[in-house]
C-alpha positions as CSV (number, residue, x, y, z in Angstrom):
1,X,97.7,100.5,108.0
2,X,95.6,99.7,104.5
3,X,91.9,98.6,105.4
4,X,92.9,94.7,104.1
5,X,94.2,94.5,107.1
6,X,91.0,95.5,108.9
7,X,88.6,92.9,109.7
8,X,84.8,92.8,111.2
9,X,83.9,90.0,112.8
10,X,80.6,88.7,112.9
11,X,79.3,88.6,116.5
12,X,81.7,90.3,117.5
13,X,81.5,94.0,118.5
14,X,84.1,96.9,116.8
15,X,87.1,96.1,114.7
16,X,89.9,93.6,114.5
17,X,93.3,93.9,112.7
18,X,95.1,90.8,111.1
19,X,97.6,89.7,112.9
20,X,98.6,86.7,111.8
21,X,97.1,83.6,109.6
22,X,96.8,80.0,111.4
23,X,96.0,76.9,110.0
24,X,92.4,76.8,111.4
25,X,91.6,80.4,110.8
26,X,93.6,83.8,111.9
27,X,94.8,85.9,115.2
28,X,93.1,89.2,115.1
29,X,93.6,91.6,117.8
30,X,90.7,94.4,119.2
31,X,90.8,98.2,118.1
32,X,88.6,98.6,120.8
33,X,90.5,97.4,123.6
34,X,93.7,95.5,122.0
35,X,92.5,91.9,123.4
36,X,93.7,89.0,120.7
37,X,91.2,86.3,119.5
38,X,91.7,83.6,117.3
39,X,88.9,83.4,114.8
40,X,87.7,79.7,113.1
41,X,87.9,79.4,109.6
42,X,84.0,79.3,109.4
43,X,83.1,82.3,111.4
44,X,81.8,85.0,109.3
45,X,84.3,87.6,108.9
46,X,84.5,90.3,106.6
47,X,87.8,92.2,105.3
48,X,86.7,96.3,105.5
49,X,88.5,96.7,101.7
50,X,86.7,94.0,100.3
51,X,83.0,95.8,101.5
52,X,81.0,98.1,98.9
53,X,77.7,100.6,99.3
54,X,75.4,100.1,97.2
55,X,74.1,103.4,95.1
56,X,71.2,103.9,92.8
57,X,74.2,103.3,90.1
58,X,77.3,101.2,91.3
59,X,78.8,99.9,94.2
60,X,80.7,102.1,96.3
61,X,83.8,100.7,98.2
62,X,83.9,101.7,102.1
63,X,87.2,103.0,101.5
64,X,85.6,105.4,99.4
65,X,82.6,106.1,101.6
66,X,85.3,106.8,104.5
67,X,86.8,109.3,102.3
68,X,83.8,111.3,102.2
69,X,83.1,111.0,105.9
70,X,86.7,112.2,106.4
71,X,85.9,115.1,103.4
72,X,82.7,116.2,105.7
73,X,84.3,116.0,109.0
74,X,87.6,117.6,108.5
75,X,89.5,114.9,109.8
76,X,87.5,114.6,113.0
77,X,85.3,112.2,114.3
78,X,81.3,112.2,113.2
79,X,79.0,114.8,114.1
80,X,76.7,112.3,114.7
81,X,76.6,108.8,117.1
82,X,76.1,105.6,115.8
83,X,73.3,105.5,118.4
84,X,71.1,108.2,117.0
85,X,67.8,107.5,115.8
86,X,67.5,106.1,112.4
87,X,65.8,109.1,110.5
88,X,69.1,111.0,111.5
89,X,71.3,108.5,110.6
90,X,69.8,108.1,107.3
91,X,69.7,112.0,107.3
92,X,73.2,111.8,107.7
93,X,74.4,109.4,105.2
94,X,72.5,111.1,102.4
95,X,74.9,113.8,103.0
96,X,77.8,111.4,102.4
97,X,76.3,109.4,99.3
98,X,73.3,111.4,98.6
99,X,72.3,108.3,95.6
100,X,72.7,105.4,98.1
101,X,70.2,102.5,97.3
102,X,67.7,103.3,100.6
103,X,66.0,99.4,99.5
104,X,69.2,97.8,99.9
105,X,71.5,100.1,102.8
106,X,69.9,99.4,106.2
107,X,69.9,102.0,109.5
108,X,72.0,99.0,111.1
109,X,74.5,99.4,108.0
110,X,74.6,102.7,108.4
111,X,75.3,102.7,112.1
112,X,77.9,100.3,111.2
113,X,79.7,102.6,108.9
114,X,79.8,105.3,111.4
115,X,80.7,103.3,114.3
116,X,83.9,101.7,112.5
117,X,84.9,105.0,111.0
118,X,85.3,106.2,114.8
119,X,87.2,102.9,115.3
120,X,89.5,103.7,112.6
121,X,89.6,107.7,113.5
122,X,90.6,106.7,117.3
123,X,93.4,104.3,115.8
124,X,95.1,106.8,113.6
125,X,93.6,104.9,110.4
126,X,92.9,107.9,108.1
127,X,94.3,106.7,104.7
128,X,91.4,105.5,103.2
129,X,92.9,105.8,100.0
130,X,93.7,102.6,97.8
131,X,97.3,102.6,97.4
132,X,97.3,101.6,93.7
133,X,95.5,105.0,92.6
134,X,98.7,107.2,94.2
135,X,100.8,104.5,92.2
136,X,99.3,104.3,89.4
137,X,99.7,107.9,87.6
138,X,103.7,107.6,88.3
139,X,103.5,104.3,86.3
140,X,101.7,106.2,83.6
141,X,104.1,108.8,83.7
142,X,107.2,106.6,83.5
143,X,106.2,104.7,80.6
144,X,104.9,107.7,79.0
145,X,108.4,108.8,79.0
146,X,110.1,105.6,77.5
147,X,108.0,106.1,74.1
């Protein structure tokens, strides 16, 4: 499952994947414990591919940011809690994305990242990978090969 279809719901704890659209909003169903809630139109929801880090530089997309996480870990889940203390957390991060903007990337934002990265870990949601980049090069390739 592509992270477009993951959702964060404000005021709502954990992760939500799409289910389905409605006319006043969407069905999105728990990652945390697989209860379904219908979501208004005007709550404030954010899809996790659409969200970027900010750096010293650029903006980094959380797929990205993931990615490294998943690079560090091996695969496995955090070596650190969501609840630790915010100098470790921050500690922690700068490992990850070593020029993240510290004005501008919050302890909360951090615990955040870590926290839904579990999520996604305990649901089998390791691609963090954008789909174009593996499909790109092979359309490269084939038209390279039509000149």
């Amino acid at each position: 499952m592509a992270l477009d279809k993951i959702l964060s719901i404000g005021g709502k704890p954990g992760l939500y994947k799409l289910l389905t659209q409605t006319r006043s909003g969407f069905v999105g169903e728990s990652l945390l414990d697989g209860k379904r809630v219908t979501v208004g139109i005007r709550s404030n929801v954010s899809v996790l591919s659409e969200i970027a880090i900010y750096t010293l530089e650029e903006e980094v997309p959380l797929r990205e940011v993931f990615q490294k996480i998943k690079e560090k870990e091996g695969g496995k889940k955090t070596s650190i809690s969501h609840k630790a203390d915010k100098i470790e957390l921050e500690e922690y991060f700068f490992e990850i994305l070593p020029n993240y903007d510290e004005d501008r990337v919050y302890a909360s934002d951090i615990k955040k990242i870590v926290q839904w990265y579990n999520i996604l870990l305990d649901n089998n949601i390791t691609d963090f990978v954008e789909e174009k980049d593996v499909e790109e090069p092979t359309a490269v390739d084939a038209s390279s090969e039509e000149e």
